[in-house]
C-alpha angles and dihedrals in degrees: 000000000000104000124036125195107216140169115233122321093214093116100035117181121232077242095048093047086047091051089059087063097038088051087049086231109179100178137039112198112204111210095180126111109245092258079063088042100052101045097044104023122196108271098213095114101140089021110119088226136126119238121216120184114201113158112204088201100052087230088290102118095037105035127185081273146353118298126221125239087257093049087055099054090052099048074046095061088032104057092021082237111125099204098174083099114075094169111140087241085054103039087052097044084050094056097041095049100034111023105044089117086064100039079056092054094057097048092063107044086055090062088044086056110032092089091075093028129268131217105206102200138188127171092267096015083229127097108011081038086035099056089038091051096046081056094052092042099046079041082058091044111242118157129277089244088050095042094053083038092060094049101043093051079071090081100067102056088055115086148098118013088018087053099055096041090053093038083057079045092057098036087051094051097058091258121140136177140053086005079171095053097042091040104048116006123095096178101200089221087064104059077037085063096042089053105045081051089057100054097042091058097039106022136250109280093216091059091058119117096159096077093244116119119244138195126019094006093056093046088063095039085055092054103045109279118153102254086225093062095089087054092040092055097044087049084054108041114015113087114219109227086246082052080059103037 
């Protein structure tokens, strides 16, 4: 493999660390805002790795520290996000409206880096990884039922210990609610309804007959992504049947 989903790299294991060189990763993407970044910091000190901070969120959902109510309402009127709501439906409508430009970046950072090997993380590697990896694989073209498959297996690996440590997250940053919901679960209804957003706003690809590409691809088109990023990732990452004999 050439690109690995992942939750955050703050407790690394002496066989995890030894994994990053095995894989030949040469970039690890962080995906997290800087309220994430400073409690749990990255663990790739000694690593010959490059670190690439790239917040989805802007900073905007974890913050340096927690907001008041007050503060909230005016980020709220301010950025016209109302993120008083930290529902999953919520949390994924804001990112797709809002944060496009940074799903894109990321996008294509992944296809820069894939060559050596990337590692694309959040704090749970489910929902901000999850979107982005639903993108690279529709750009890959795997099919919609694959695609919603590969992210709500997520659900299962996340549990437990996982559960309590990003429920303190949560509770630290100001958030409140179905902490359960919002932590673990990747409801496979819900990337079926970002997609299906998605294409009616920017049409099914597959419906085209005007060359031009729709869907995912022209979200992220529309929202800055290189136009050679799609060629770049099936280079990287699609085996020719003479690559597999």
């Amino acid at each position: 493999g050439k690109v690995f989903r992942a939750d955050g790299l703050a407790q690394l294991s002496d066989r995890a660390r030894a994994d990053i060189g095995e894989l030949g990763i040469g970039t690890v993407i962080d995906l997290r805002d800087i309220g994430e970044r400073a409690k749990l910091p990255d663990a790739l000190d000694g690593l010959d790795v490059r670190h690439v901070e790239l917040p989805v969120f802007d900073d905007h959902f974890f913050p340096s520290r927690p907001m008041s109510r007050e503060e909230m309402k005016a980020a709220a009127e301010a950025t016209g996000m109302d993120l008083s709501d930290r529902s999953l439906s919520r949390i994924y409508d804001l990112m797709i409206t809002h944060f496009g430009h940074r799903l894109a970046a990321a996008v294509d950072l992944i296809a820069e880096s894939c060559t050596d090997g990337v590692v694309f993380h959040c704090s749970a590697g489910k929902d901000r990884t999850g979107v982005i990896g639903a993108f690279l694989l529709d750009l890959l073209g795997v099919g919609r039922q694959e695609i919603v498959d590969e992210y709500a297996i997520t659900s299962t690996h996340l549990s437990g210990g996982f559960l309590d440590a990003i429920t303190r997250n949560f509770s630290d940053a100001g958030i409140s609610g179905n902490l359960a919901e919002t932590a673990v679960a990747a409801p496979p209804e819900l990337m079926h309804e970002i997609l299906d957003r998605i294409e009616a706003e920017h049409g099914a690809a597959s419906a085209k007959d005007d060359g031009q590409p729709g869907g995912v691809e022209d979200y992220l088109l529309a929202h800055g992504m290189d136009p050679a990023t799609p060629e770049r990732l099936r280079q990287c990452l699609l085996e020719s049947a003479s690559d597999r004999g």
